[in-house]
C-alpha positions in Angstrom: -0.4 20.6 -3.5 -4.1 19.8 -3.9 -6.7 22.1 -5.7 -9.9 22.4 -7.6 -10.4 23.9 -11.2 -13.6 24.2 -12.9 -14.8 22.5 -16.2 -13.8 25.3 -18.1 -10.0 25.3 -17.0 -9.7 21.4 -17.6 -11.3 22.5 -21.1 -8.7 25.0 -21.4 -6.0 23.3 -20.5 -6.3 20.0 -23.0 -7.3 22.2 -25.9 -4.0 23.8 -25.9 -2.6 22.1 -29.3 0.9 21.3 -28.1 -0.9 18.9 -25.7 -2.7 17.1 -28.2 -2.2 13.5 -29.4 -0.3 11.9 -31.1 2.6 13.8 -31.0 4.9 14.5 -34.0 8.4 15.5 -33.2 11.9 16.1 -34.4 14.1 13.1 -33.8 16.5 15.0 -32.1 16.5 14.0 -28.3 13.6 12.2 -26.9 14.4 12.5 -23.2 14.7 16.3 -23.2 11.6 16.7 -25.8 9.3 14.7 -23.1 10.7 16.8 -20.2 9.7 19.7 -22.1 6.3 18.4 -22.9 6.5 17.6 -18.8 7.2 21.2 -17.5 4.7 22.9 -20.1 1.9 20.4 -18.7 2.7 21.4 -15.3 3.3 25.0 -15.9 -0.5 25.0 -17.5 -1.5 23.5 -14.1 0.1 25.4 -11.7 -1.7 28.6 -13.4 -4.8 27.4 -11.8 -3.1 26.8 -8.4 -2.5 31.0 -7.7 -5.7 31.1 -8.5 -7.7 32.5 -5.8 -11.4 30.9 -7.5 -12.7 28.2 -5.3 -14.8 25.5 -7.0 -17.0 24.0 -5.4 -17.2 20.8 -6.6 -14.4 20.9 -9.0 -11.8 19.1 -10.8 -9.6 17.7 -8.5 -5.4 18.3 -8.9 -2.7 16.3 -7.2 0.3 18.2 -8.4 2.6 16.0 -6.2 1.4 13.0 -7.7 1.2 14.9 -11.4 5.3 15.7 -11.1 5.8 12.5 -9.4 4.4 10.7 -12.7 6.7 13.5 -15.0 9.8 12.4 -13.0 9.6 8.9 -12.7 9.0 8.6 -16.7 11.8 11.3 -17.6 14.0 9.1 -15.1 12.9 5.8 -17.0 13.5 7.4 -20.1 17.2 8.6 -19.3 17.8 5.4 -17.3 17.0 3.4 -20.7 19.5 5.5 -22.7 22.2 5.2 -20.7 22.1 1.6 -20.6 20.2 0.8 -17.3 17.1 -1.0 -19.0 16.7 -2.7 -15.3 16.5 0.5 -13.8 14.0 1.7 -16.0 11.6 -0.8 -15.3 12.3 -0.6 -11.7 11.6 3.4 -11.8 8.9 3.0 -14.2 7.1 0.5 -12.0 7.3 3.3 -9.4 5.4 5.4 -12.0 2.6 3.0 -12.7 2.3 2.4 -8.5 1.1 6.2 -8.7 -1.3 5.7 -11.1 -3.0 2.7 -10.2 -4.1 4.4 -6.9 -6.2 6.2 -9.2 -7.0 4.2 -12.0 -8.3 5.2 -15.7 -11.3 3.2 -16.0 -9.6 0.4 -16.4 -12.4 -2.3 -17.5 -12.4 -5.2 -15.8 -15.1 -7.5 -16.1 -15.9 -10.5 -14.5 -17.4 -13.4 -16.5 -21.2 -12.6 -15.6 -20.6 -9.0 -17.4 -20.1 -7.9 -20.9 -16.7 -7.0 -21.8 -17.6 -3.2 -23.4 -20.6 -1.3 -22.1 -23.0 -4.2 -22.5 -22.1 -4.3 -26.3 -21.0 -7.6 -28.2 -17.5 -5.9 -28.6 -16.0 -7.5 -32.2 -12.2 -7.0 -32.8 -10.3 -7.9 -36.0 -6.7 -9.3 -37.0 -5.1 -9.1 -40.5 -2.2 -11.2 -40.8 0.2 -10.9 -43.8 0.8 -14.3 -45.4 3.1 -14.6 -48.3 1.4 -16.9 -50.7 -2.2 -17.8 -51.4 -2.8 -21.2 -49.5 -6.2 -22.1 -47.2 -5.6 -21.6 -43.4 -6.6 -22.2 -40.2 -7.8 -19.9 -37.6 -4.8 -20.6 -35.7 -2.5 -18.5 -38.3 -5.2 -15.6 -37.6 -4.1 -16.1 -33.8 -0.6 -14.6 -32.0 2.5 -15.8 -33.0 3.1 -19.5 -31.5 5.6 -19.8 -29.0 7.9 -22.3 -30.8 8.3 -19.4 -33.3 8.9 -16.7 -31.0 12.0 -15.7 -33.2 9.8 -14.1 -35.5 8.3 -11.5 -32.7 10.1 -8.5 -33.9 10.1 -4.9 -31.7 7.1 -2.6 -32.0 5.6 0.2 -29.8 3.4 -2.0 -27.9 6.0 -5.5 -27.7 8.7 -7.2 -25.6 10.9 -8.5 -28.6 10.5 -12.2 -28.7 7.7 -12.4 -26.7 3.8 -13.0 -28.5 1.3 -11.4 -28.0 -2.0 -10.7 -29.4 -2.8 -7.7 -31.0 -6.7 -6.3 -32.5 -8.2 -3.7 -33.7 -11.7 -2.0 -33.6 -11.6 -1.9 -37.3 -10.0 -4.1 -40.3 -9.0 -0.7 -42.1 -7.0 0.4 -39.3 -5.4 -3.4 -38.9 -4.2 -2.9 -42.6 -2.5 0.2 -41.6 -0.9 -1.2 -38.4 0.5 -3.8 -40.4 1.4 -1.3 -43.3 0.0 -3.5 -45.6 -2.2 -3.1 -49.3 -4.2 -5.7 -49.0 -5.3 -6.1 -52.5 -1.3 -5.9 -53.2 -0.2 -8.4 -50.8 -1.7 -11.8 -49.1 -3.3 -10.6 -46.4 -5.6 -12.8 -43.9 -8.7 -11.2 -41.8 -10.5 -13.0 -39.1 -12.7 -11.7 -36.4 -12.3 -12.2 -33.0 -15.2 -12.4 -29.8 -14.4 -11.9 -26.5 -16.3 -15.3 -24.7 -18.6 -14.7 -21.8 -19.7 -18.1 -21.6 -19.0 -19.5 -17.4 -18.7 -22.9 -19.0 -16.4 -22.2 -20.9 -13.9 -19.6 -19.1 -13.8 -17.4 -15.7 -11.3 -14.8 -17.3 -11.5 -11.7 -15.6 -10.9 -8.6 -18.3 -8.7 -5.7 -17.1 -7.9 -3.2 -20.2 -5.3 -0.5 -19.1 -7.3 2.6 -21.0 -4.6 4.4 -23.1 -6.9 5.3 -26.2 -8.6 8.8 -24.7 -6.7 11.8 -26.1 -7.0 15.8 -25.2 -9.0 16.2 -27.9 -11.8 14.0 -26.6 -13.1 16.1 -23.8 -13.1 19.1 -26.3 -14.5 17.9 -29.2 -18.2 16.9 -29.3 -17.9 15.0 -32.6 -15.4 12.1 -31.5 -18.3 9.2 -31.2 -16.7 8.3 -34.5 -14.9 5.3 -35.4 -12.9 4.9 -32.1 -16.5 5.8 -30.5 -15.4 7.1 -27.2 -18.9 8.0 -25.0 -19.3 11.9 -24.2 -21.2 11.5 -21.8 -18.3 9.1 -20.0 -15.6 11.7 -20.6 -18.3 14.3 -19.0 -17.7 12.7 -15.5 -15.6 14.9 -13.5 -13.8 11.8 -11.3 -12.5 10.7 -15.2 -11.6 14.1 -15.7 -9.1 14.2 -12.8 -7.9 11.0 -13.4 -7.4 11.9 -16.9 -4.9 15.0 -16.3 -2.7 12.2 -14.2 -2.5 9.8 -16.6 -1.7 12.5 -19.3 1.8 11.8 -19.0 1.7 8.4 -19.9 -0.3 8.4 -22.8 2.0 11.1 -24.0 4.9 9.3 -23.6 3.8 6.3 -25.3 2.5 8.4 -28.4 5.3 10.0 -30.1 4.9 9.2 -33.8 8.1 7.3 -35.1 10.8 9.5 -36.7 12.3 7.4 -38.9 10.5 3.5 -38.9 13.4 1.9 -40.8 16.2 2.9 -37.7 16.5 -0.4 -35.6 15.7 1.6 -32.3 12.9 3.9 -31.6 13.2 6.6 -28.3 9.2 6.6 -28.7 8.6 3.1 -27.9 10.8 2.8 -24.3 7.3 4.3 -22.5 4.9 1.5 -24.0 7.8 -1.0 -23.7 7.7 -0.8 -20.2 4.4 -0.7 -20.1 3.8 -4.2 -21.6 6.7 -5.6 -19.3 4.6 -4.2 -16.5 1.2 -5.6 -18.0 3.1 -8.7 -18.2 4.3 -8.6 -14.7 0.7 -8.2 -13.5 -0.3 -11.6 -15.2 -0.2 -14.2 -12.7 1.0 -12.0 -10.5 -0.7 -14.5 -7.7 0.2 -17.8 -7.9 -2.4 -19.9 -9.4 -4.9 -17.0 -10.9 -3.1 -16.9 -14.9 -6.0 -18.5 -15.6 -8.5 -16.0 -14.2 -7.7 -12.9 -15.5 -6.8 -11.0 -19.1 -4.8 -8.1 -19.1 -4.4 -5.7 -22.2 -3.9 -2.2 -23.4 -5.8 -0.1 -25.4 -4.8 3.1 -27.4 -4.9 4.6 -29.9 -2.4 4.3 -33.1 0.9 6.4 -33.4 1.1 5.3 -37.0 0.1 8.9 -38.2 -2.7 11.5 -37.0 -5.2 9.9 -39.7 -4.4 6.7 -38.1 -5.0 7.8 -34.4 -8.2 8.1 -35.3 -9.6 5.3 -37.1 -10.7 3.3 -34.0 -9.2 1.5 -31.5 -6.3 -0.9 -31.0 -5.9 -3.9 -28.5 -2.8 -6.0 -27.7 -3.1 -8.6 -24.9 0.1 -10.2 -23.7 0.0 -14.1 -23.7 0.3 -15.7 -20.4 3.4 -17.9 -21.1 0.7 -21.1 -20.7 0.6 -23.4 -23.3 -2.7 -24.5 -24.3 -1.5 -27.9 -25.0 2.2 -29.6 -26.5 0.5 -29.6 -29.8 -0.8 -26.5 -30.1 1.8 -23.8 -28.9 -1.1 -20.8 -28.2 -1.7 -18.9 -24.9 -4.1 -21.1 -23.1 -5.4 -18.1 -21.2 -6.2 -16.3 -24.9 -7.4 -19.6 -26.3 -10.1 -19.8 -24.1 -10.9 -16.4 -23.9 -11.6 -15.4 -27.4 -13.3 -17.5 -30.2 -12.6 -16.2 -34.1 -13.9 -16.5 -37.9 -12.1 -18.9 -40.3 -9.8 -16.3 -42.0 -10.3 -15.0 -44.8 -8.4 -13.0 -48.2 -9.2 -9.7 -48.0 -8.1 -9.3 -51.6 -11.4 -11.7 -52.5 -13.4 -8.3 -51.6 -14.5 -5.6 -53.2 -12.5 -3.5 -50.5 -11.7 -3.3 -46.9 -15.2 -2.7 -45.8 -16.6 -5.0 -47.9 -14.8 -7.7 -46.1 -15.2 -6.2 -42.7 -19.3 -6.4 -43.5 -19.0 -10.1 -44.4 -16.9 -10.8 -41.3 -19.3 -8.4 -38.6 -22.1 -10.6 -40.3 -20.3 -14.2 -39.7 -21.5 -17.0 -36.9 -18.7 -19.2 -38.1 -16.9 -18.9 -34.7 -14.4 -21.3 -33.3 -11.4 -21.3 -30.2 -8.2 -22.3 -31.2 -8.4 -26.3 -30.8 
């Protein structure tokens, strides 16, 4: 079933509070909580559908490919906890084949563009160290491969894989990381996406998770995770938007209880980055053409959520070189500061300033 709703229905709709993100839950059964979330969503849609109101113009709904997206992630879900974690994946790749017919402005760049809206887009790392040595920019980078041991299970992860994770802001790195920096050794470097065509012919993709409910409602969110208004006033984003709901709001269930080995809430993203993964070097011979990440927004609490953005790239399984066990795709695609100790600072935003101001940029060599 296909039909239109106006502006003020797709208003309606996401400003419903149960709908808004993240999502804080009870611990008790995740599959049944997100099949609840799943039928309320549709329910809320399917108002509009008995609705005789034609709009011109309007909002597009696809409500078989909406329940299509609900089923296919319940199914992952239950799949996963019943020991099937193959079957997961293979229904949950179903899932993403829906929603990459109609994509969430998934930036991909080529190396003649700018990466963010034609902004020098700066990202930052902090990196917990345990003593206070001197480093190099390569312990700012992702975990090494020969150390892939250390690559413990978080909501955006495949356990003993690396990958590269950033963050709009070093304040909200610092909580990712749950981490006082002027308690504990903590590095910060800052990281610039290269254009250069010398240098690299990455193509960009970002799969756009960081856009909550709240977003199209509230006027005031050009904060720190600066999302554009005037982007979300688009209608075609709109209706994009109500079909990759589901995802979002399966990957951002705040975690019950963080010291419990296994967490329901990250199956969703799980999959996701095996999927992302999957899509690197999909073709033979391109892993060295093209980056593909996620951005969202954090789960760590609601403050969190909204202190900007984060970014995790997964690495490409190419080896820059035998001495230096780094991504080669990442390596050439991002140059960073020297790190430094946030603790020398004032604060947090004292040593983001002196970081946003540096032009001590190197790649990982």
């Amino acid at each position: 079933m296909i039909f239109d709703i106006s502006d003020a229905n797709f208003r309606d709709i996401l400003n419903k509070e149960k709908f808004y993100l993240p999502i804080r839950w009870d611990g008790a059964n995740f599959s049944m909580t997100l099949e609840k979330l799943f039928d309320s969503y549709i329910k809320e849609l399917e108002i509009y559908a008995d609705n005789p109101n034609i709009y011109r113009n309007g909002i597009r709904i696809d409500m078989k490919k909406i329940k299509g997206v609900c089923g296919l992630l319940v199914k992952s879900v239950n799949y996963y906890l019943n020991g099937f974690p193959c079957k997961a994946y293979l229904t949950f790749e179903k899932a993403m084949n829906l929603l990459m017919q109609q994509p969430l402005r998934i930036y991909q760049k080529s190396v003649m563009e700018q990466f963010d809206d034609g902004k020098d887009l700066k990202l930052f790392r902090a990196v917990s160290v345990g003593d206070n040595k001197p480093y190099k920019r390569t312990r700012a980078f992702h975990t090494p491969y020969n150390l892939r041991c250390k690559v413990s299970t978080n909501r955006y992860s495949i356990a003993g894989y690396p990958s590269l994770y950033l963050g709009t802001s070093l304040a909200l790195c610092c909580e990712e990381i749950h981490m006082n920096p002027h308690q504990d050794f903590v590095l910060a470097s800052v990281f610039k996406l290269e254009r250069s065509i010398e240098y690299t012919n990455t193509n960009v993709r970002v799969i756009e998770l960081g856009v909550k409910p709240q977003d199209f409602v509230d006027r005031q969110n050009e904060g720190a995770r600066r999302i554009s208004f005037h982007l979300l006033e688009d209608d075609s984003v709109k209706e994009t938007y109500l079909l990759w709901y589901p995802l979002i709001a399966a990957s951002s269930y705040i975690r019950v209880c963080k010291s419990d080995p296994f967490a329901a809430e990250y199956i969703i993203p799980q999959l996701l980055m095996q999927w992302v993964r999957s899509e690197i070097g999909k073709n033979k011979g391109d892993d060295y053409d093209q980056l593909i990440g996620i951005r969202y927004f954090s789960c760590a609490s609601n403050k969190a959520s909204d202190m900007g953005f984060n970014y995790v790239f997964p690495t490409s399984g190419q080896q820059k070189s035998a001495e230096l066990p780094y991504c080669s795709v990442l390596a050439r695609a991002f140059r960073l500061s020297e790190p430094t100790y946030i603790h020398e600072y004032k604060d947090i935003q004292s040593c983001e300033r002196y970081l946003v101001r540096t032009t001590d940029f190197g790649y990982i060599e």
